[in-house]
C-alpha positions as CSV (number, residue, x, y, z in Angstrom):
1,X,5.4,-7.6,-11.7
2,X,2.2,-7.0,-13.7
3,X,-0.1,-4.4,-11.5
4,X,-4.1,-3.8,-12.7
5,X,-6.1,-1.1,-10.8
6,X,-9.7,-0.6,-11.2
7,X,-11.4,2.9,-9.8
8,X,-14.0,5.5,-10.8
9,X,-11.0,8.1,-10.4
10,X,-7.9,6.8,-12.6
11,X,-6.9,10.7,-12.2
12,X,-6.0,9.4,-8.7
13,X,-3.2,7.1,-10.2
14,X,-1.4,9.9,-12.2
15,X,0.9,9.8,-8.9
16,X,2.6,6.7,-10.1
17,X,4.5,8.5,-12.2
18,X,6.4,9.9,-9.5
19,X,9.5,9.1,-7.3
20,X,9.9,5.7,-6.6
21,X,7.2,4.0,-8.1
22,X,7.3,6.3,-11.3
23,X,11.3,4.9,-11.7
24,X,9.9,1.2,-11.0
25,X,7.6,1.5,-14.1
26,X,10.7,3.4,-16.1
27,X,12.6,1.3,-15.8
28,X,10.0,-1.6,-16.8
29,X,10.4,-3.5,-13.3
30,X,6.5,-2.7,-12.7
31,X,3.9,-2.8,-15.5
32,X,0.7,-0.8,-14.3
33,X,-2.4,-0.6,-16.1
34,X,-4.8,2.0,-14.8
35,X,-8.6,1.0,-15.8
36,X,-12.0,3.5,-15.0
37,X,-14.9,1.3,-13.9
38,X,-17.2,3.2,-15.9
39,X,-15.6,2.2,-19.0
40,X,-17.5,-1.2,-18.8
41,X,-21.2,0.5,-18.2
42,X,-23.9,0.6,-21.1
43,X,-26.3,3.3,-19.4
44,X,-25.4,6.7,-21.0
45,X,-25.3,7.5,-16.9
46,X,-22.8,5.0,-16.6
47,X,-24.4,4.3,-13.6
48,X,-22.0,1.4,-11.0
49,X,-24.1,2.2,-8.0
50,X,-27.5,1.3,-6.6
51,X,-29.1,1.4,-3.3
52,X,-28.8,-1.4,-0.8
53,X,-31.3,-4.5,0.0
54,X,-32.4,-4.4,3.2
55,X,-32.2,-0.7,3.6
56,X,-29.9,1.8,5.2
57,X,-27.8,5.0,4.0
58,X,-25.7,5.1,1.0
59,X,-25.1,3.2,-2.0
60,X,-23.6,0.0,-3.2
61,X,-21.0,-1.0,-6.2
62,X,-22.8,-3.1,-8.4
63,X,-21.6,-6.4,-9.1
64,X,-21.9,-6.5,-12.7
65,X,-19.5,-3.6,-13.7
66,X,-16.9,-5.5,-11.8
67,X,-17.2,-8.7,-13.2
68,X,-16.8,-7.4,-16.7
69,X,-13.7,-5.4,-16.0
70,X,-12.3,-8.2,-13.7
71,X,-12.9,-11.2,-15.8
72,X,-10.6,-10.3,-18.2
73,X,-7.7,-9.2,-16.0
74,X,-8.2,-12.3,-13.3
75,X,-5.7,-15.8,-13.8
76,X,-5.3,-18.0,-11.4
77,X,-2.4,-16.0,-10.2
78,X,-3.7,-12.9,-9.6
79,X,-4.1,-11.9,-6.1
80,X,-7.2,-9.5,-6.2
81,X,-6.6,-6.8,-3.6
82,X,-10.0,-4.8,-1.9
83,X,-9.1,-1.9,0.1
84,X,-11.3,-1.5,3.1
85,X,-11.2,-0.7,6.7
86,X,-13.1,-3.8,7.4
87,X,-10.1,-6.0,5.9
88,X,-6.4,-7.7,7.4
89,X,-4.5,-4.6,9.0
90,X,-1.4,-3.6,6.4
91,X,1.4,-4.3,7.7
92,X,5.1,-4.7,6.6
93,X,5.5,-8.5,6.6
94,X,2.5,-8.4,4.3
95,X,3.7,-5.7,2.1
96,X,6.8,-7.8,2.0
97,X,4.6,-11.3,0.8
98,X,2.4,-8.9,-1.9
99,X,6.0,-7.9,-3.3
100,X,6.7,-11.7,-4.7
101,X,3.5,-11.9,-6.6
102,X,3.5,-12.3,-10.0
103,X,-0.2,-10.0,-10.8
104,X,-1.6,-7.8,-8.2
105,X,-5.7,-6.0,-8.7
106,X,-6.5,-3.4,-6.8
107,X,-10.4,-2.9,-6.9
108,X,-11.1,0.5,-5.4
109,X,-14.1,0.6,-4.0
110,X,-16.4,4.1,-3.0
111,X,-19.5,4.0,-1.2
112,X,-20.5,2.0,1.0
113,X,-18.3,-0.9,-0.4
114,X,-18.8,-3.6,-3.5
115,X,-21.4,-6.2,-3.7
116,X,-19.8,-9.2,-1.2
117,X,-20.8,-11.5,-4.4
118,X,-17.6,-9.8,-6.0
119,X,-15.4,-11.2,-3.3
120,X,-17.2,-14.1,-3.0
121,X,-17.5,-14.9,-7.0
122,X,-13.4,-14.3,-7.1
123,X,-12.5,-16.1,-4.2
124,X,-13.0,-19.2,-6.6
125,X,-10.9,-18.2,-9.2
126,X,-7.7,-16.9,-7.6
127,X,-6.9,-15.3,-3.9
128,X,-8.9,-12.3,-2.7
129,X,-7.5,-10.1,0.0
130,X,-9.5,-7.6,2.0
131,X,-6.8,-5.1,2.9
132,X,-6.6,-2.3,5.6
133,X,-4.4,1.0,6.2
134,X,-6.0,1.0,9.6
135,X,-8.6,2.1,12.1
136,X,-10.4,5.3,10.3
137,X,-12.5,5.6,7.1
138,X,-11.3,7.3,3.7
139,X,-13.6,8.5,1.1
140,X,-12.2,5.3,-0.9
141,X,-9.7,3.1,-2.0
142,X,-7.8,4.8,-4.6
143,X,-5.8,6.6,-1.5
144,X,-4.8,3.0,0.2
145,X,-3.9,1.5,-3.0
146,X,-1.4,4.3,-3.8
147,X,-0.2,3.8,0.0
148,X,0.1,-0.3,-1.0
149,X,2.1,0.7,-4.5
150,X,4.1,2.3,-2.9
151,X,5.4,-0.1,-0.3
152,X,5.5,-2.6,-2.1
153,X,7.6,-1.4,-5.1
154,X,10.2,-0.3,-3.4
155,X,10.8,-3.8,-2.3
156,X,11.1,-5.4,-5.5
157,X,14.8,-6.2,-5.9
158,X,16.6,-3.4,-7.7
159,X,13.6,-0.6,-7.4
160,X,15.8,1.0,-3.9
161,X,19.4,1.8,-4.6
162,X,20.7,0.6,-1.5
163,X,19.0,-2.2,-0.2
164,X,20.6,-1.8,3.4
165,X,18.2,1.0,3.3
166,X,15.0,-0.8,3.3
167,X,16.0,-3.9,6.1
168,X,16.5,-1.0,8.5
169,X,13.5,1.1,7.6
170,X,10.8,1.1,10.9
171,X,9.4,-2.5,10.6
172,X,11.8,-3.8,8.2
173,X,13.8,-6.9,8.3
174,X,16.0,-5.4,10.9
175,X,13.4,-3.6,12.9
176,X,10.3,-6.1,12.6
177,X,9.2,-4.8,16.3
178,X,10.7,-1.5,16.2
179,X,10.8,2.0,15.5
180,X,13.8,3.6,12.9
181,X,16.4,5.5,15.6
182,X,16.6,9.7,14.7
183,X,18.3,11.0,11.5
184,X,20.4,13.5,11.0
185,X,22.9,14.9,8.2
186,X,24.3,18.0,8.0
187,X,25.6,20.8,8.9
188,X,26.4,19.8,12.5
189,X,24.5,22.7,14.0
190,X,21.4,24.4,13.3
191,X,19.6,26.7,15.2
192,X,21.6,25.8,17.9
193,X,20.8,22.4,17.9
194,X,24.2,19.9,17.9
195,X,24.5,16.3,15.9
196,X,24.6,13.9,18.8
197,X,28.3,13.2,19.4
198,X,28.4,9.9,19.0
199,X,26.9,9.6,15.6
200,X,30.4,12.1,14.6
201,X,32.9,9.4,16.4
202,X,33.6,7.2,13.6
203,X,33.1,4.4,16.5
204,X,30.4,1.7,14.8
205,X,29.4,-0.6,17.5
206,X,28.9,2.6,19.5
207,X,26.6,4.1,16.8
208,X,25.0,0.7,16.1
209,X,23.9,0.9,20.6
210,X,22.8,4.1,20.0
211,X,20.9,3.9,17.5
212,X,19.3,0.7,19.1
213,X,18.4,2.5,22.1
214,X,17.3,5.7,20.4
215,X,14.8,3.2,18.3
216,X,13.7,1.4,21.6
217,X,12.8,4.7,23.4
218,X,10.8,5.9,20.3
219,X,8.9,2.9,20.0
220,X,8.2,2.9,23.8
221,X,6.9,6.6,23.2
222,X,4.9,6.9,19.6
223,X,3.7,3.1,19.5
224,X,3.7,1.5,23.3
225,X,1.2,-1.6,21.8
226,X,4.9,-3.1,20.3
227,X,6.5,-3.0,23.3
């Protein structure tokens, strides 16, 4: 998979050279081009801001900056990816359908947002996805779209060592409603706290119940709306 990410902070992206992600791009399953908005200005401010029409606090990304560092990047396979709180909540399942893409661009956008004519100009030429972590507001999108690499690299087949891993992961393919159960490894005491018996029984449907009910209580208590 060919990745493209466009900020005004590429320091933000030296993080994909860590854990996961940093093996995906090792080990050449993930190509990721980092690219600084500002690179494309001809102002000696290289200025990709202005103030808004109609009024109101903040400023706006410029269109034109964008259109000359997307127009070389966009085919009509790229999916073009705009983090913002206003966008589709991130979920799993769509994590999951972002994973199968052949070119992904993540336009990270500060301020009060990018020109709409961005979206609307690229809609045209390949799929445009407004994309959000969920109900707050970050300074911008460089911090969702690391959140987004993430998830979705260690999906690509081969990126995980063991792929049983990821099906039962909290909304995976085995928990797509649920909460993952409690962990636990060793020793078998600590601080005076004892590994659940059954988990030490060698019993698997017994561990499997467990671990199903465990997952149903903690859903019921940290995220009632699944229920």
């Amino acid at each position: 998979m060919k990745i493209d990410v466009i900020s005004i902070f590429p320091e933000y992206f030296e993080a994909r050279k860590l854990s996961i992600l940093g093996k995906a791009i090792s080990d050449k399953v993930l190509e990721v081009q980092i690219h600084d908005l500002r690179d494309v200005t001809e102002d000696k401010h290289r200025t990709v801001d202005d103030t808004p029409y109609g009024g109101g606090p903040g400023m706006v990304m410029m269109a034109e900056p964008w259109g000359k560092c997307l127009d070389p990047l966009v085919t009509p396979e790229s999916v073009v990816i705009v983090p913002t709180p206003s966008g589709t909540l991130l979920t799993q399942a769509l994590l999951q359908e972002l994973s199968t893409s052949q070119h992904l661009i993540f336009a990270c956008g500060r301020y009060e947002g990018i020109d709409q004519r961005v979206i609307d100009y690229y809609s045209k030429q390949c799929t445009v996805m407004e994309i959000s972590l969920g109900d707050y507001v970050v300074a911008g999108g460089e911090v969702a779209t690391l959140v987004m690499l993430e998830g979705i690299s260690r999906l690509i087949p081969g990126v995980v060592g063991n792929p049983d891993s990821i099906s039962e992961d909290s909304f995976g393919a085995d928990l797509q409603d649920s909460l993952e159960w409690p962990v636990y490894t060793k020793p078998q005491e600590w601080r005076g706290l004892e590994v659940p018996a059954v988990l030490l029984s060698g019993n698997h449907a017994q561990i499997a119940a467990w671990r199903a009910e465990r997952g149903k209580e903690k859903t019921k208590r940290n995220r009632p709306d699944l229920g």
